[in-house]
C-alpha positions as CSV (number, residue, x, y, z in Angstrom):
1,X,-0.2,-7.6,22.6
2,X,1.9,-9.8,20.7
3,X,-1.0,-12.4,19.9
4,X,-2.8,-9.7,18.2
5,X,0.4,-8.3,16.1
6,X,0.8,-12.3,15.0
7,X,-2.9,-12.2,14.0
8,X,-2.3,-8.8,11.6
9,X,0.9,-10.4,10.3
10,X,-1.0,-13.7,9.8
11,X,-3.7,-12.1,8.0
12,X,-2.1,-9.2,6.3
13,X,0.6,-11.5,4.5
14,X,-1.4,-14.6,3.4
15,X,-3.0,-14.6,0.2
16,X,-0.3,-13.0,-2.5
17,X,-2.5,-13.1,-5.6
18,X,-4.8,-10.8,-4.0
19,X,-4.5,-6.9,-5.6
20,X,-2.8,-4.2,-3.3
21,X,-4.1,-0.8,-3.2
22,X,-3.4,2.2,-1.2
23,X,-6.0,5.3,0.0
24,X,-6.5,8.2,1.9
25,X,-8.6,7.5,5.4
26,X,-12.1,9.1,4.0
27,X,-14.3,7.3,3.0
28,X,-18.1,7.5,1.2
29,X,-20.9,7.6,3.0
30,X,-23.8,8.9,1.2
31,X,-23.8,10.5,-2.4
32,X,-20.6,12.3,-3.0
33,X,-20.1,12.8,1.0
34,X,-17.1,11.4,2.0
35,X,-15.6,11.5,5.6
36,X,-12.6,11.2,7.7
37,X,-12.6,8.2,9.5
38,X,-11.6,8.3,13.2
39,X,-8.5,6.6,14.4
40,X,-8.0,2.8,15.7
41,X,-7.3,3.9,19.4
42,X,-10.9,6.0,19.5
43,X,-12.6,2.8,20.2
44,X,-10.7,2.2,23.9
45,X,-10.0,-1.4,23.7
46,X,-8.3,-4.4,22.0
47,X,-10.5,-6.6,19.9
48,X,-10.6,-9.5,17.7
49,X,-14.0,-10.4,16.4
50,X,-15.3,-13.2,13.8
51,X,-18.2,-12.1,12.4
52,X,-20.6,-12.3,9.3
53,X,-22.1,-9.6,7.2
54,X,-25.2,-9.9,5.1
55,X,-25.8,-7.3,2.5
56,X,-29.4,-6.9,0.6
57,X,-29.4,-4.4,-2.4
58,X,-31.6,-3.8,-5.2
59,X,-30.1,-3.8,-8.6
60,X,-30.5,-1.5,-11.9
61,X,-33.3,-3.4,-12.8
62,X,-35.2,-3.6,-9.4
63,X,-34.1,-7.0,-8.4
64,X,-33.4,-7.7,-4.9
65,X,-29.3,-8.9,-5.0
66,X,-27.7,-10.6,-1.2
67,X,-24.0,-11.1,-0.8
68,X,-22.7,-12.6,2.6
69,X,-18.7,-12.3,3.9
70,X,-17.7,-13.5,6.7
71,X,-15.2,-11.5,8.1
72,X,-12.0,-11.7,10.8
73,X,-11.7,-8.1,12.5
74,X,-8.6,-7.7,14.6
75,X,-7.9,-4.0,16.4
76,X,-5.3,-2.1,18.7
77,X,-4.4,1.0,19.2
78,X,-2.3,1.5,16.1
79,X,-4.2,-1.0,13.5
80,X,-7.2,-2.1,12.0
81,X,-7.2,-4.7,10.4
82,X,-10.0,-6.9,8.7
83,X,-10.2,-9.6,5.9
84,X,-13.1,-11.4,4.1
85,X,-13.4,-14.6,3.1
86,X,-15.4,-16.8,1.1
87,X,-17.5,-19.6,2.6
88,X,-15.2,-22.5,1.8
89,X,-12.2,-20.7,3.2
90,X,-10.4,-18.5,0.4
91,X,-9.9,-14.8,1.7
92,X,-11.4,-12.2,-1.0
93,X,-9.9,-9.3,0.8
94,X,-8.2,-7.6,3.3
95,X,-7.6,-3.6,4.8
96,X,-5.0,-2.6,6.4
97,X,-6.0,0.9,8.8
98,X,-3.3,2.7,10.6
99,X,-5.0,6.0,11.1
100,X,-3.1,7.7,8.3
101,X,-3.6,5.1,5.1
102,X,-6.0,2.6,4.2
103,X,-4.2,-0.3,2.2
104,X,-6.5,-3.0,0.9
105,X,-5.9,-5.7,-1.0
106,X,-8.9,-7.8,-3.2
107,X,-8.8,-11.2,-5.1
108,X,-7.7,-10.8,-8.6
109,X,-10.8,-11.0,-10.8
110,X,-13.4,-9.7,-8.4
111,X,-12.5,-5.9,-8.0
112,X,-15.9,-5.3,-9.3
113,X,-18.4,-8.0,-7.8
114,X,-17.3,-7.4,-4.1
115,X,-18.1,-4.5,-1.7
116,X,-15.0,-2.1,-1.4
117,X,-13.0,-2.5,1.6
118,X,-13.0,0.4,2.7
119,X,-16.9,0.2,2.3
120,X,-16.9,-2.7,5.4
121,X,-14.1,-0.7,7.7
122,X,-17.0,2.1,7.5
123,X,-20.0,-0.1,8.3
124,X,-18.1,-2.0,11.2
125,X,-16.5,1.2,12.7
126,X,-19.6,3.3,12.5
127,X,-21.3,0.8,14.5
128,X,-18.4,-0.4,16.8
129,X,-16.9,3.3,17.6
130,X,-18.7,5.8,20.4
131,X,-20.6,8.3,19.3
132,X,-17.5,10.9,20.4
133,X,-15.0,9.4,18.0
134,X,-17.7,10.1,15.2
135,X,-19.1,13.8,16.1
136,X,-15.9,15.8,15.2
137,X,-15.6,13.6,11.7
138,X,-19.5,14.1,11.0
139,X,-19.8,17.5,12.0
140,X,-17.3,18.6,9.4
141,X,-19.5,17.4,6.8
142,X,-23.1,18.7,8.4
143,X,-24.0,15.1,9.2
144,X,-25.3,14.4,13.2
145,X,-25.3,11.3,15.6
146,X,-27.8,10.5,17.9
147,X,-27.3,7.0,20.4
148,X,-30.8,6.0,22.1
149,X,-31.0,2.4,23.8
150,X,-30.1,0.1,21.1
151,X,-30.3,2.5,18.0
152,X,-27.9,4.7,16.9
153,X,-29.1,7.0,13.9
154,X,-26.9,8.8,11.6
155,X,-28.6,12.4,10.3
156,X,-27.8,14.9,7.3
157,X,-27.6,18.2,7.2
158,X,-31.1,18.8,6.5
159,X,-32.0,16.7,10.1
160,X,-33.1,13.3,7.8
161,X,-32.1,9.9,8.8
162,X,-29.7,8.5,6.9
163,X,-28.1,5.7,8.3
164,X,-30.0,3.6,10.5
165,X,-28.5,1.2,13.1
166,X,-30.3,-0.9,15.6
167,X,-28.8,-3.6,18.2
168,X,-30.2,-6.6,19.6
169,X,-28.0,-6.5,22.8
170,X,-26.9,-4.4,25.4
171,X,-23.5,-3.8,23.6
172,X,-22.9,-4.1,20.0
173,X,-21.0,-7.2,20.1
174,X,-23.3,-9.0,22.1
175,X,-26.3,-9.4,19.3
176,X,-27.1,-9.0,15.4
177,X,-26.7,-5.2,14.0
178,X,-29.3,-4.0,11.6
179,X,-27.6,-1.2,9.6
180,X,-29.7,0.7,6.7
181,X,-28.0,3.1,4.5
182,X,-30.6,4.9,2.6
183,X,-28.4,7.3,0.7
184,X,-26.4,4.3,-1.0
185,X,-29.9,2.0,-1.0
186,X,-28.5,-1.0,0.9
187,X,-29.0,-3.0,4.0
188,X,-26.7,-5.1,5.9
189,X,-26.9,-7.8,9.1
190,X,-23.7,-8.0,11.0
191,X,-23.5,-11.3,13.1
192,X,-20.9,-11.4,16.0
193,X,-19.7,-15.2,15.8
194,X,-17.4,-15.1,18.4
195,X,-15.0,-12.1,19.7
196,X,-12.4,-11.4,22.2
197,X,-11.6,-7.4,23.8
198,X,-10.2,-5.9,26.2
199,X,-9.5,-2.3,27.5
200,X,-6.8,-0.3,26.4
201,X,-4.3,0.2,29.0
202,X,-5.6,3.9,29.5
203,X,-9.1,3.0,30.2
204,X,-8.1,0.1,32.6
């Protein structure tokens, strides 16, 4: 593992004007519904993943907004660790998840134009991790998750769909993720450029 522990140093220490911040591990999902996210080693395997995110939000005044952040995803059993960066290069943030703290760091000046950190950790581990690391977390807060062949949909407590996830392949990382959040009114694509896993030593 000591490639991948390079990679989080790499990451992690690179890019010292960016702003640090430290958080607890819930995180908002829908309106004032905030839950505990389940830990790095829950997802059974080693990865490092380059992918690109495409958001598409309407603003206050009806106008359709789209933001895209490519993003470098590296996990273990102890760590998450992602960071975004802008097209030519410059990383705009970075997270740090250890399963008891989210620490995040985001570009000086642009605390209030880019999506939270913590906001992308969410949307990439709730379409990354198996159903089972989710149901405990969800189930404290009323929320259900159902997996059918590529679609995983996220309910309330009142049985609505909320968040709406649909693959193109036969594994998530093998195809573009469609992820609708309807409580928070955006949509985002999720494009796995390249990517590198392998099974934790328990599952191998």
């Amino acid at each position: 593992m000591k490639w991948l522990t390079t990679l989080f140093a790499c990451l992690w220490l690179s890019g010292c004007s960016l702003q640090p911040q430290s958080s607890s591990t819930q995180v908002e999902i829908g309106q004032d519904v905030w839950v505990e996210l389940p830990l790095p080693n829950k997802l059974e395997q080693s990865l490092s993943a380059t992918q690109l995110i495409s958001a598409q939000w309407q603003d206050e005044q009806g106008n359709t907004q789209t933001q895209q952040l490519p993003v470098q995803l590296l996990i273990d059993d102890q760590h998450i660790v992602l960071a975004g960066f802008s097209s030519w290069g410059t990383r705009l943030l970075s997270l740090d998840y250890d399963g008891e703290n989210i620490s995040t760091q985001v570009l000086s000046g642009l605390e209030n134009t880019l999506p939270k950190p913590e906001q992308v950790l969410f949307n990439l581990m709730i379409t990354l991790w198996p159903r089972s690391a989710w149901e405990a977390p969800l189930n404290k807060v009323r929320w259900s998750i159902i997996d059918d062949p590529h679609q995983r949909v996220i309910k309330n407590e009142a049985g609505e769909p909320v968040l709406i996830i649909s693959y193109a392949g036969k594994t998530p990382l093998d195809g573009d993720i469609q992820f609708l959040n309807k409580p928070l009114n955006y949509a985002i694509t999720i494009q796995t450029l390249s990517h590198q896993a392998k099974l934790t030593t328990s599952e191998q």
